[in-house]
C-alpha positions in Angstrom: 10.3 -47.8 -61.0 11.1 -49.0 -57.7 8.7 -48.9 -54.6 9.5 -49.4 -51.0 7.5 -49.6 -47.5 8.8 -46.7 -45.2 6.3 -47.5 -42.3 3.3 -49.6 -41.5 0.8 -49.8 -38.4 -0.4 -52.3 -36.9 -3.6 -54.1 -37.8 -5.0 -54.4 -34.6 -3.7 -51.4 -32.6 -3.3 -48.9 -35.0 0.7 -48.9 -33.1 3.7 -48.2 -35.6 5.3 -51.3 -36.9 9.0 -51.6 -37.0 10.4 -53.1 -40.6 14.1 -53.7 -41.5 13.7 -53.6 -45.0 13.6 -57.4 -45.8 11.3 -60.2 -46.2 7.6 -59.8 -46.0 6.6 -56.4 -44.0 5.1 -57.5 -40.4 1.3 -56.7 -40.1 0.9 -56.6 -36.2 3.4 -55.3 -33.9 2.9 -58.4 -31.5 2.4 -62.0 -31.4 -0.9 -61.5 -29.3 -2.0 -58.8 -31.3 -2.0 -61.6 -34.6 -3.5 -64.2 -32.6 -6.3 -62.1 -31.9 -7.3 -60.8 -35.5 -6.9 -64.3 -36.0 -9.1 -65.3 -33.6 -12.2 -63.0 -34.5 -11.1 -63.9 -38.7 -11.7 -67.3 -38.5 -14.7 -66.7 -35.5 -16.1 -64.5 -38.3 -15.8 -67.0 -40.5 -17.2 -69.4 -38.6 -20.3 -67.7 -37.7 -21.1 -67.5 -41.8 -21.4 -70.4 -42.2 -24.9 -72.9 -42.1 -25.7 -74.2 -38.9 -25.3 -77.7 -40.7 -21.6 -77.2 -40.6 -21.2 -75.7 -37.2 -22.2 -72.0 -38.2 -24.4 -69.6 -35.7 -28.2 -69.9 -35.7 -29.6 -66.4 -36.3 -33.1 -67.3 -35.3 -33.7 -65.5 -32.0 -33.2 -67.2 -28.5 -36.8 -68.7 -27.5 -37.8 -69.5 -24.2 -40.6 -71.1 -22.5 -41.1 -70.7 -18.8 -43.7 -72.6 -16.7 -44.8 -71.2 -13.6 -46.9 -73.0 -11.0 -48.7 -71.0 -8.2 -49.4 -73.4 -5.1 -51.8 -72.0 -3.4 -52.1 -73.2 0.7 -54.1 -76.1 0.9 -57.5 -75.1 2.6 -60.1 -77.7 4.5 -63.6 -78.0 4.2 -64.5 -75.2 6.1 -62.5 -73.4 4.2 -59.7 -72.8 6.9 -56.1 -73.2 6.6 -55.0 -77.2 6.5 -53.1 -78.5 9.1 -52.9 -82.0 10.6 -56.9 -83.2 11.3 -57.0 -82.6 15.3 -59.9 -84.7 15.5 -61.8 -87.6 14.4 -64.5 -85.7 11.8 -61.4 -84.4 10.6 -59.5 -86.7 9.4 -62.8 -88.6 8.0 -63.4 -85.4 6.1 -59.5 -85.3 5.4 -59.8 -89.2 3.8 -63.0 -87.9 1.8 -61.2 -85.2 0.1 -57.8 -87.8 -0.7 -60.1 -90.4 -2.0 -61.7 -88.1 -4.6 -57.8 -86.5 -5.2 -56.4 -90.3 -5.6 -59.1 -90.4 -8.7 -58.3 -87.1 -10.3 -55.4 -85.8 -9.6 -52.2 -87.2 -11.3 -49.8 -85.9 -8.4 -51.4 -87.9 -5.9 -53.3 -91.1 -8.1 -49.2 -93.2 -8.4 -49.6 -93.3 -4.7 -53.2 -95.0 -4.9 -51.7 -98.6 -3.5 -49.3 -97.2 -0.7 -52.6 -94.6 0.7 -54.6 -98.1 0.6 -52.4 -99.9 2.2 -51.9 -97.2 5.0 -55.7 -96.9 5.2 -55.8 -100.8 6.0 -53.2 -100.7 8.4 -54.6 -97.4 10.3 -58.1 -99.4 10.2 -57.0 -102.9 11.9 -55.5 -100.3 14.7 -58.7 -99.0 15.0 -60.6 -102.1 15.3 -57.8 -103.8 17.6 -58.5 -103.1 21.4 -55.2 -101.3 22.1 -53.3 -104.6 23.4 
């Protein structure tokens, strides 16, 4: 009994594959068409195999998002803050950063430089302009 190939398609395409008769049948009509089965083979293979040894994870993608609302900063009056305009303001403005610089972790790393600003502004103050 003697069996022979009359045609074969290729493994990728599905295209008809020529064959001469000798040596080991061709299985893709195209160079590019056997790098890519090999290319999702070995990816296959790949992706079996622990995470340990490079494999895929198959533990769904978490994520964690923060979100921080900043809402407008608001005086004592409960108006919108802008620059104090006059002197009560900025003492109420001082009141307000003196119990922040205690509490708050955003503004109590820049306890020493707000001192030493406060010390500076207050020798102006007490100087007679000259």
């Amino acid at each position: 009994m003697r069996e022979q190939l009359l045609h074969r398609t290729c493994e990728w395409c599905g295209k008809p594959v020529e064959y001469i008769g000798k040596g080991r049948p061709p299985r893709y009509c195209s160079p590019v068409h056997r790098r890519r089965a090999w290319e999702l083979r070995t990816a296959r293979d790949r992706a079996e195999r622990p995470v340990s040894e490079g494999g895929r994870n198959r533990e769904p993608v978490r994520e964690v998002i923060q979100r921080t609302v900043t809402l407008p900063a608001r005086r004592l009056s409960g108006q919108p803050y802008t620059l104090p305009e006059d002197a009560v303001e900025w003492v109420q403005a001082l009141a307000a950063l003196r119990r922040e610089a205690v509490t708050n972790p955003r503004v109590a790393p820049f306890r020493e430089q707000l001192a030493s600003a406060c010390e500076r502004t207050a020798r102006a103050l007490r100087t007679d302009g000259t």
